[in-house]
C-alpha positions in Angstrom: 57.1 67.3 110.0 60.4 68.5 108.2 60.2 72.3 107.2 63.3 72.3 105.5 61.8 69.1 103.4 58.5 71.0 103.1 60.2 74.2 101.7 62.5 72.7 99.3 60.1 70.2 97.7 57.8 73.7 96.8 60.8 75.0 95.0 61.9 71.8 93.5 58.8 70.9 92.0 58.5 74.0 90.5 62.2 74.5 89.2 61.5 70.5 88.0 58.7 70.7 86.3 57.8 73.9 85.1 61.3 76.1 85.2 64.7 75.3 84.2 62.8 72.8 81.1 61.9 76.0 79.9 65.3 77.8 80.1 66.6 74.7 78.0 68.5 75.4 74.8 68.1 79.3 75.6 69.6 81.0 72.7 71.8 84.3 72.8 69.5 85.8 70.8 66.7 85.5 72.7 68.8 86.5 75.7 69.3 89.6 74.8 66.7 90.3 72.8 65.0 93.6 73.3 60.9 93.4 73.1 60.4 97.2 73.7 62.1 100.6 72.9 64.7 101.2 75.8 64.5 98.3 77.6 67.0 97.2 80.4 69.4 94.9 79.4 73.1 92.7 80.2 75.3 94.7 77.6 79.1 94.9 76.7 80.8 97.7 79.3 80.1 101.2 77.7 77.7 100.8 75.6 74.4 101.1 78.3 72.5 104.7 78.1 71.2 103.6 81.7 71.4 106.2 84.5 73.8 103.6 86.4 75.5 100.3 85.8 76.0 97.6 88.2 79.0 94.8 87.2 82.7 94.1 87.7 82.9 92.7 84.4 83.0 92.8 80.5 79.1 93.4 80.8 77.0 95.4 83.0 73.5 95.6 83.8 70.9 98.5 82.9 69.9 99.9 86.4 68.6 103.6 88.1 68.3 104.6 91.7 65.8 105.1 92.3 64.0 102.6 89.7 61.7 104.8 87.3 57.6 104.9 87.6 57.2 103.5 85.2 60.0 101.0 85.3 61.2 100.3 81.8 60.5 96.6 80.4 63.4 94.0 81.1 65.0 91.6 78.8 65.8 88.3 79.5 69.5 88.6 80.1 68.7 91.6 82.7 65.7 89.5 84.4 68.4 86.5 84.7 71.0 88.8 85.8 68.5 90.0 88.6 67.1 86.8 89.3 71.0 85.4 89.6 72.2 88.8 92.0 69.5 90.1 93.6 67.4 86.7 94.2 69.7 84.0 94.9 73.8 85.1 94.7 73.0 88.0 97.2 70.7 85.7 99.9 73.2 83.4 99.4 75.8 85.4 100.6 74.0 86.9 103.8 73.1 83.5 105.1 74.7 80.5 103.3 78.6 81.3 103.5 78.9 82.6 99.7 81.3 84.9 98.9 79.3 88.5 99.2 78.4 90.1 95.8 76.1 92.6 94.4 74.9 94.6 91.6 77.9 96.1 90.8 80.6 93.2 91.5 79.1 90.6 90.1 80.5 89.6 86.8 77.6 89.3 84.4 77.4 86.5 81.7 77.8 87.6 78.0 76.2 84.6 76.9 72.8 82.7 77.4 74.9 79.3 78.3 77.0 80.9 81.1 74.1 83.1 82.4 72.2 79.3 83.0 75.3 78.2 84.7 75.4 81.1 87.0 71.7 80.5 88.0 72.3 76.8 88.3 75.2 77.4 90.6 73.4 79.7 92.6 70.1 77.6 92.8 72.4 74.8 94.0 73.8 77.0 96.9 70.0 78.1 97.9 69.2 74.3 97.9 71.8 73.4 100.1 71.6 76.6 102.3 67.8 75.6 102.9 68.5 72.2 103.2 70.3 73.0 106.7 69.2 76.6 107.7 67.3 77.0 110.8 64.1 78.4 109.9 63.0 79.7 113.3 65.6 82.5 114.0 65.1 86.1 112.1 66.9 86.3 109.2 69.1 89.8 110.4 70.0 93.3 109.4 70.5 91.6 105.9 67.1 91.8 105.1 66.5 95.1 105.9 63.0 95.7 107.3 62.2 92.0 106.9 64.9 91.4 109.2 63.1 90.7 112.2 60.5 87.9 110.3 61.9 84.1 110.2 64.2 82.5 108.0 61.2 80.3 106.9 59.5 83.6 104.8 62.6 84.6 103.8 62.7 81.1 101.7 58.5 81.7 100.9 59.8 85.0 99.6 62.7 83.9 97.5 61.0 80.6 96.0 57.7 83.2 95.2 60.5 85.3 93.1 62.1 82.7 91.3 58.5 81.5 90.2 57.5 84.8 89.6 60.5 85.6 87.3 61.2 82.9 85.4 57.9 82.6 84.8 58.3 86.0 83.3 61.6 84.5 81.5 59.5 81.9 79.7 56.8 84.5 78.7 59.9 86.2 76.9 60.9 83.0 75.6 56.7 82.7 74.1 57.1 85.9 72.7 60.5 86.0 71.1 59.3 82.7 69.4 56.5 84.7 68.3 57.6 87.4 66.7 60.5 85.9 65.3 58.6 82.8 63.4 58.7 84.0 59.9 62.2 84.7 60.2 63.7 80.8 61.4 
């Protein structure tokens, strides 16, 4: 049996058939649409009220160390950002030979279309990296206290996340749609 075959097609199937679809035709509205008082969001540099923000760019992401019980909700652009960083770009780095980033250099998209091209991009390199990766050894000091666990759950982990929050992307998505019918 082919791990590495068995891994990705988990992922795939998911990002095929019940994903990115949904992310199609995302608008910029609806990323940074905010469906609670305060939420964390992708904003234009300066204009964030968050304890701290993370970005090397024209936009930043709403962030606090440590995160606040209870944390405040997310919009779409932030859950994307997060998803993009802290899921894939970050992983990425640490074991598939991307150039290292983080909250606070990554340059965060100020639109809905280049946001989907960073996740593409970085989805890609996951793909690839998994494709080859050798899923016995531990996965490092990179991982922190997971360090010492095999590079086969670090990919469980990772592909449970990007389920996990773009599934929570696509309830957004629901909801914007929602609120905002008597309006389109």
């Amino acid at each position: 049996m082919n791990w590495n075959e068995l891994l990705l097609s988990q992922i795939t199937w998911h990002w095929d058939h019940q994903l990115r679809d949904r992310l199609a035709g995302l608008t910029d509205a609806e990323y940074f649409w905010e469906p609670a008082p305060n939420s964390w969001n992708v904003r234009p540099r300066g204009t964030s009220t968050a304890p701290v923000q993370g970005g090397s760019g024209a936009f930043t992401i709403d962030l606090a160390m440590p995160e606040p019980t209870p944390p405040p909700v997310t919009t779409i652009a932030w859950r994307l950002g997060h998803v993009i960083v802290g899921v894939l770009a970050a992983r990425n780095a640490a074991h598939f030979g991307r150039e290292p980033t983080d909250y606070f250099s990554f340059a965060y998209a100020p639109t809905a279309a280049e946001a989907l091209t960073q996740l593409d991009t970085e989805y890609a390199t996951w793909l690839a990296g998994v494709e080859k990766a050798d899923l016995t050894v531990a996965c490092g000091d990179s991982e922190g206290p997971h360090g010492h666990l095999p590079m086969a759950a670090l990919v469980l982990h990772i592909h449970r996340e990007l389920i996990h929050h773009l599934s929570e992307i696509s309830l957004l998505r629901d909801l914007h749609r929602t609120c905002f019918r008597e309006e389109n």
